[in-house]
C-alpha positions in Angstrom: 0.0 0.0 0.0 1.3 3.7 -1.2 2.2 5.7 2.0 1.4 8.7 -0.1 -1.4 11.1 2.0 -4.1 12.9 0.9 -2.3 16.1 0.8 0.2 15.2 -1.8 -0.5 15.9 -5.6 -1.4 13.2 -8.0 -0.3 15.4 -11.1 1.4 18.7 -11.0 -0.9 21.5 -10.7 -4.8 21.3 -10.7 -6.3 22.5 -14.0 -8.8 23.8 -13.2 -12.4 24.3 -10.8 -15.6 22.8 -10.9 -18.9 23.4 -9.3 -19.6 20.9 -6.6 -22.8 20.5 -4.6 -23.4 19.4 -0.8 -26.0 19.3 1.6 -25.8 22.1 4.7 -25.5 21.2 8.4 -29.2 22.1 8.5 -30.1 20.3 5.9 -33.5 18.1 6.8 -33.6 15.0 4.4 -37.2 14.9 2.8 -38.8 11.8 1.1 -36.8 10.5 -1.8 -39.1 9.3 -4.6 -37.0 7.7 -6.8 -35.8 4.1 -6.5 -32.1 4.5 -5.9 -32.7 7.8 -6.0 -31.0 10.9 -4.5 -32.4 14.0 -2.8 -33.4 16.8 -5.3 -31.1 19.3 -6.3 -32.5 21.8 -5.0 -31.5 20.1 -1.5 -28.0 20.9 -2.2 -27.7 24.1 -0.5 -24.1 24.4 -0.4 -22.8 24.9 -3.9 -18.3 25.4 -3.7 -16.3 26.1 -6.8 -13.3 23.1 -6.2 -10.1 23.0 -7.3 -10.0 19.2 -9.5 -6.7 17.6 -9.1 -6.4 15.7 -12.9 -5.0 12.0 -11.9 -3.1 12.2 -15.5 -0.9 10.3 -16.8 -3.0 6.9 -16.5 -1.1 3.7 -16.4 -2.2 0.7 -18.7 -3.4 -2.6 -16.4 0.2 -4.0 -16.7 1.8 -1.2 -15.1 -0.4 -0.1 -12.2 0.9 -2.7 -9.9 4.3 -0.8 -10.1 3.1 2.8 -10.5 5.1 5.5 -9.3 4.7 7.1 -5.9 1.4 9.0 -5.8 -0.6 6.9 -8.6 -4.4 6.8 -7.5 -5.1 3.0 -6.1 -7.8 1.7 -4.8 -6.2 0.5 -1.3 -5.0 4.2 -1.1 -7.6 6.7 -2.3 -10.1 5.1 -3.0 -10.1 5.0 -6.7 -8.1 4.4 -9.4 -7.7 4.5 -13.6 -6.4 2.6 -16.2 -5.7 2.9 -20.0 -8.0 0.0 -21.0 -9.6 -0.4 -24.8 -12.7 -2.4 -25.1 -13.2 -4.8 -27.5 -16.6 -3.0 -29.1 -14.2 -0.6 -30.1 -12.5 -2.8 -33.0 -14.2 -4.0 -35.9 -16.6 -5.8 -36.4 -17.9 -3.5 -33.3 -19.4 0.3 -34.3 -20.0 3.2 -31.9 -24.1 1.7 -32.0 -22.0 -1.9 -30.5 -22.3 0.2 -27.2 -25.9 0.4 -27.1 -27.1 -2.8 -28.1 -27.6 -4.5 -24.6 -27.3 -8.3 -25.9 -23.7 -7.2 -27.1 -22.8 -5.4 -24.1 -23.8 -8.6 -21.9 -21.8 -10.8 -24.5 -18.7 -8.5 -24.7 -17.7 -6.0 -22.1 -19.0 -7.5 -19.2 -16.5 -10.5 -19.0 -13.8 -8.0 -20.0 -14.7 -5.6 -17.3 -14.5 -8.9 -14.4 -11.3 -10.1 -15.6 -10.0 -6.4 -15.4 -11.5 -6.3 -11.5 -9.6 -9.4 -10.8 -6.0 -8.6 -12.1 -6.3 -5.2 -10.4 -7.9 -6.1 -6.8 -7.0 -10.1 -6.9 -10.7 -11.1 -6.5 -11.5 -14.8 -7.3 -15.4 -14.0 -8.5 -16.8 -10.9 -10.1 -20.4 -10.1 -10.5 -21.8 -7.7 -12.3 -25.2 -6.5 -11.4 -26.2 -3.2 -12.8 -25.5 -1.5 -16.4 -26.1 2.2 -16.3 -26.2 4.5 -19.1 -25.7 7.8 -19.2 -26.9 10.2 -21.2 -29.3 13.3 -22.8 -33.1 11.5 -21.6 -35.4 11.2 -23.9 -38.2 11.6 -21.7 -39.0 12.4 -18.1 -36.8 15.7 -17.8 -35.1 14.5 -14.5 -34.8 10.9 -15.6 -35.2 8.2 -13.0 -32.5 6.7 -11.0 -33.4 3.5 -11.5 -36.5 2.4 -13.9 -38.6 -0.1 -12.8 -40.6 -3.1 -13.2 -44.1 -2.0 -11.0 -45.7 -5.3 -11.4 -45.5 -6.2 -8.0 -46.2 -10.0 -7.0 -46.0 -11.3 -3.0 -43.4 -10.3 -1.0 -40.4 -13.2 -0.7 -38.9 -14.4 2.5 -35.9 -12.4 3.0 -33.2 -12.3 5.5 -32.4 -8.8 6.7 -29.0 -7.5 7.0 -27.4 -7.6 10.6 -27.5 -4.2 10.8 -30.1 -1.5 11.8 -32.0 -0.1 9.1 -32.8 3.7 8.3 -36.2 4.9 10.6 -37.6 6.4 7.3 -40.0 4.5 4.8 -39.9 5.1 1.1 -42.8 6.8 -0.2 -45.0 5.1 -3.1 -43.4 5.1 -6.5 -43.9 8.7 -8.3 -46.6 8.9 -10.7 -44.5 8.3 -14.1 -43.1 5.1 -13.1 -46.8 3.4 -12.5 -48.0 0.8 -14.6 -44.9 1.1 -17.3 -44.9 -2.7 -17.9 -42.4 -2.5 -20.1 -39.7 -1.6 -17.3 -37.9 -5.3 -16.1 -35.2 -6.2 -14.2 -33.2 -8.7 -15.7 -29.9 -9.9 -13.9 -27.5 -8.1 -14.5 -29.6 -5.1 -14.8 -30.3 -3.1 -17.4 -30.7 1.0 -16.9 -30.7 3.2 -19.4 -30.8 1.3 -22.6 -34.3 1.6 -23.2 -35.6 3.4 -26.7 -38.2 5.0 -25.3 -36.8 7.0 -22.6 -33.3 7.1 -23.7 -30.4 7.8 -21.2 -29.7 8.8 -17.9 -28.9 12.1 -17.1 -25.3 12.8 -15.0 -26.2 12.9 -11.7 -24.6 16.4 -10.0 -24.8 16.0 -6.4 -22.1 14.7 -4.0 -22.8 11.1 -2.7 -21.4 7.8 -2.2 -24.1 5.0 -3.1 -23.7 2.5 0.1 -22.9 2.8 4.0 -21.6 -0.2 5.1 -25.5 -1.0 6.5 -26.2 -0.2 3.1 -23.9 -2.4 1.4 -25.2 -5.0 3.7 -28.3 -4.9 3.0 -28.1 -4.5 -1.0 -26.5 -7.9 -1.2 -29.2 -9.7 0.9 -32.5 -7.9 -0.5 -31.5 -6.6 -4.6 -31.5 -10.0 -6.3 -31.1 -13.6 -5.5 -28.4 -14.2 -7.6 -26.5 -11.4 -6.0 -27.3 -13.2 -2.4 -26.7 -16.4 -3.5 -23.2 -15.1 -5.1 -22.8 -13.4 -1.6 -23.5 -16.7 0.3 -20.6 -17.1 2.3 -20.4 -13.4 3.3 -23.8 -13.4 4.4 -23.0 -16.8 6.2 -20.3 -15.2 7.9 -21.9 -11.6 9.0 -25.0 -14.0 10.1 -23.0 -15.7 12.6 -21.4 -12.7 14.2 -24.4 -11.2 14.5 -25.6 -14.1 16.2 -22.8 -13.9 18.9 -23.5 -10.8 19.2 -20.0 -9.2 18.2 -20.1 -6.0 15.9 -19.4 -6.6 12.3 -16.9 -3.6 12.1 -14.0 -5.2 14.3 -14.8 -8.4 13.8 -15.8 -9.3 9.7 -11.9 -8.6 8.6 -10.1 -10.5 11.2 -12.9 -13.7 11.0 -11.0 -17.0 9.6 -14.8 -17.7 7.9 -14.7 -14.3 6.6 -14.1 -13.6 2.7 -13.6 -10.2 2.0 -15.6 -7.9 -0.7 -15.8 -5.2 -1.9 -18.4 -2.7 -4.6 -16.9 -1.4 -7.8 -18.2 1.0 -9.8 -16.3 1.0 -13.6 -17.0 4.5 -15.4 -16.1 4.2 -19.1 -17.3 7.4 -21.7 -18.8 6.4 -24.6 -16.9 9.8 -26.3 -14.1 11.9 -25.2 -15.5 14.2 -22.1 -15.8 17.9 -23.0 -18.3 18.7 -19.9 -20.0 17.2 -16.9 -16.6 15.0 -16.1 -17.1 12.7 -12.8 -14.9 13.9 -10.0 -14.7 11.6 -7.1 -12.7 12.6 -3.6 -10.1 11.3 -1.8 -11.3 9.1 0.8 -8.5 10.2 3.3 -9.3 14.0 2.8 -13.2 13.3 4.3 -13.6 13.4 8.0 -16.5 10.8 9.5 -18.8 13.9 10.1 -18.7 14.8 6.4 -20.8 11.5 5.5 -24.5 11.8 6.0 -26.5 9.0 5.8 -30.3 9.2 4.0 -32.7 6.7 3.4 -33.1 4.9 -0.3 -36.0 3.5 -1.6 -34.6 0.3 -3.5 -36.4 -2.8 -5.3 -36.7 -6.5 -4.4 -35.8 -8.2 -7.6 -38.0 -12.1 -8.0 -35.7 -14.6 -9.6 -38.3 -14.5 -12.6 -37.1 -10.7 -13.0 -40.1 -9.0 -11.6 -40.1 -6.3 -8.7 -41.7 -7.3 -5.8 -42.0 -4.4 -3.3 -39.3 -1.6 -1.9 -37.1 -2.2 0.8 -34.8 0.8 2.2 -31.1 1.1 2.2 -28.6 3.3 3.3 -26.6 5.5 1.4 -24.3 8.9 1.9 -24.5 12.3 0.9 -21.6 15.0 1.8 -21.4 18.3 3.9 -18.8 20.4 2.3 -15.1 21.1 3.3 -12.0 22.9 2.2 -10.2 19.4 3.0 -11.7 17.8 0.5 -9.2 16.8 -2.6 -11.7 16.4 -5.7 -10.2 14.4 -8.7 -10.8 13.7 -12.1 -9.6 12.6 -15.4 -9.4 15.6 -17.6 -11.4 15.2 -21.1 -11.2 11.3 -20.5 -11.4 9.0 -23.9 -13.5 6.3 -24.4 -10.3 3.7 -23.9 -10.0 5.0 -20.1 -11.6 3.4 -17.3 -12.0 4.8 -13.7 -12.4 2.7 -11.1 -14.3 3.8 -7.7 -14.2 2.1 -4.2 -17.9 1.9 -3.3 -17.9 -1.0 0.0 -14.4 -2.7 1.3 -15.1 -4.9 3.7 -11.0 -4.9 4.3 -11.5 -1.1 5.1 -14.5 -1.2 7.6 -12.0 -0.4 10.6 -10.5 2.7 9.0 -13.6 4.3 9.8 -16.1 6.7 7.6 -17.3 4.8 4.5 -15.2 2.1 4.5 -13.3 3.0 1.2 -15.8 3.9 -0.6 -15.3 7.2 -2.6 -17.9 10.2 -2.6 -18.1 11.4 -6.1 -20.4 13.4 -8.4 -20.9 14.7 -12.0 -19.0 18.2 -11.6 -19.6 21.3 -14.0 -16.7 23.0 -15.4 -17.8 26.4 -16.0 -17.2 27.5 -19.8 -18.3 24.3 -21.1 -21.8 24.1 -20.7 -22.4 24.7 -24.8 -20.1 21.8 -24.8 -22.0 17.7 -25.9 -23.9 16.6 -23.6 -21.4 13.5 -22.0 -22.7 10.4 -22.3 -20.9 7.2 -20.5 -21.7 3.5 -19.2 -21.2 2.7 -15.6 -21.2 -1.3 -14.4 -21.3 -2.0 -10.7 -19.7 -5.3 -9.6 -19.6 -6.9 -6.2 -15.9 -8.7 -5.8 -15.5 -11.7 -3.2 -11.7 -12.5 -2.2 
């Protein structure tokens, strides 16, 4: 692990700043409507112009292991990026090979595991959501998450050994009712469909899972992501049943395999606005992360949704501490890598290396194309 701090500079000077939006210390969380949803914009009280530290020059996959001093990792900062080209970007693939989701399946996915594994040493990869981005085609604000509202009975479900947020989700908003042609095949598919296009960058600072959260998206999403997670569930079960908290007592567990969420960011075109910057997990203090309540589906092994549970997740109170990155007009053959969950980082406190990030605005390039990306989020078991 890099002995390299927070403080030190991942490329010579920082190019330039970028709007970044928190919530206030007053903030009050209101009723999120959206599956995986976030709170409104307008929530975001505290808007700071940040200076963005560009993580330039990227290694390729071969060379991270050995990068210099300083080179974003994952066991460091919380992130990383590699020089990476896709397959779909040689013939007999076109630019239109990236939005056909059969191919995307066939293709990227598999390359995308096999790149998790040689950079984290994972045994098993598992990919479980495809997300889009891009200019909507409907629904101005776009959903976070488009679902399947036919609702059959609830399944049995084992909830996470953790304590759940006090908040309920609300019902699902008015657009999203009775849409049967939203599913949820495994992994799942969001923004791919023709009718409602992409979705939209998402500009607010956040950080998907808490460690409760994490917990209990593995358990309640789908069952092939709980049955994947067996032997971590297994595990976190039988702490909990001697009662002994899981934060000092998953890593060190003999029974315990450790794992980890991954979110892989790849744009679809070279980045000329709306870039994702993501923080340095060791420049955010524990009373930066606030936790909110999400509104997320139960998934049916036949694909369906069957009701809402709620799950944890983190927005941000700002600070001058904070060290923002990104990759500066990043090409299609570049992939970031964000820490969402580590269950190897639990005991260093705060969000247990997982990175807050956020789509940033550069100001003078908002005439600029609209960006449009594909994010994959993968659970890795050691």
């Amino acid at each position: 692990m890099s002995s390299t701090t927070a403080t030190e500079t991942l490329s010579t000077t920082p190019i330039t700043y970028g709007k970044l939006r928190y919530v206030t210390a007053a903030w009050a969380p209101k009723p999120i409507s959206q599956p995986f949803g976030l709170p409104d914009v307008s929530e975001y009280d505290d808007e700071r112009l940040m200076p963005l530290h560009d993580i330039r020059p990227l290694p390729t996959l071969d060379e991270l292991p050995a990068a210099k001093e300083g080179t974003a990792q994952l066991l460091t900062h919380g992130f990383t990026a590699v020089k990476h080209p896709s397959s779909l970007h040689s013939s007999p693939y076109t630019a239109a090979s990236w939005r056909d989701p059969d191919l995307v399946q066939k293709v990227y996915i598999a390359e995308v595991e096999e790149m998790l594994k040689r950079i984290t040493g994972a045994k098993t990869v598992i990919t479980e959501v495809l997300l889009m981005r891009g200019p909507p085609k409907s629904i101005p604000d776009g959903p976070a998450l488009v679902v399947d509202t036919r609702h059959g009975p609830d399944p049995p479900t084992k909830e996470a050994p953790t304590e759940a947020p006090a908040n309920n989700p609300p019902p699902l908003p008015a657009h999203l009712q009775d849409k049967t042609i939203f599913k949820f095949p495994f992994p799942n598919m969001i923004g791919f469909s023709p009718v409602f296009g992409g979705v939209p960058p998402a500009p607010k600072t956040h950080l998907d899972f808490s460690p409760a959260g994490a917990r209990t998206h593995i358990r309640l999403f789908h069952p092939t992501l709980a049955a994947a997670c067996a032997r971590v569930i297994a595990a976190e079960d039988r702490l909990h049943a001697a009662a002994l908290p899981l934060a000092p007592h998953y890593a060190p567990a003999p029974d315990a395999p450790r794992w980890a969420i991954y979110s892989v960011w790849r744009p679809l075109k070279p980045v000329k606005r709306d870039p994702l910057a993501f923080c340095d997990v060791r420049s955010f203090a524990p009373e930066d992360y606030v936790p909110i309540a999400v509104p997320a589906p139960t998934i049916g092994a036949d694909g369906a949704n069957r009701g809402m549970h709620v799950m944890e997740a983190y927005v941000a109170r700002g600070s001058a501490a904070h060290r923002w990155c990104y990759v500066s007009e990043q090409t299609p053959d570049e992939v970031l890598v964000l820490g969402l969950w580590d269950s190897a980082r639990e005991g260093d406190g705060g969000a247990a290396g997982g990175a807050m990030h956020s789509s940033v605005e550069l100001p003078g390039r908002e005439a600029e194309e609209p960006r449009e990306s594909l994010e994959l989020r993968c659970v890795a078991i050691w």
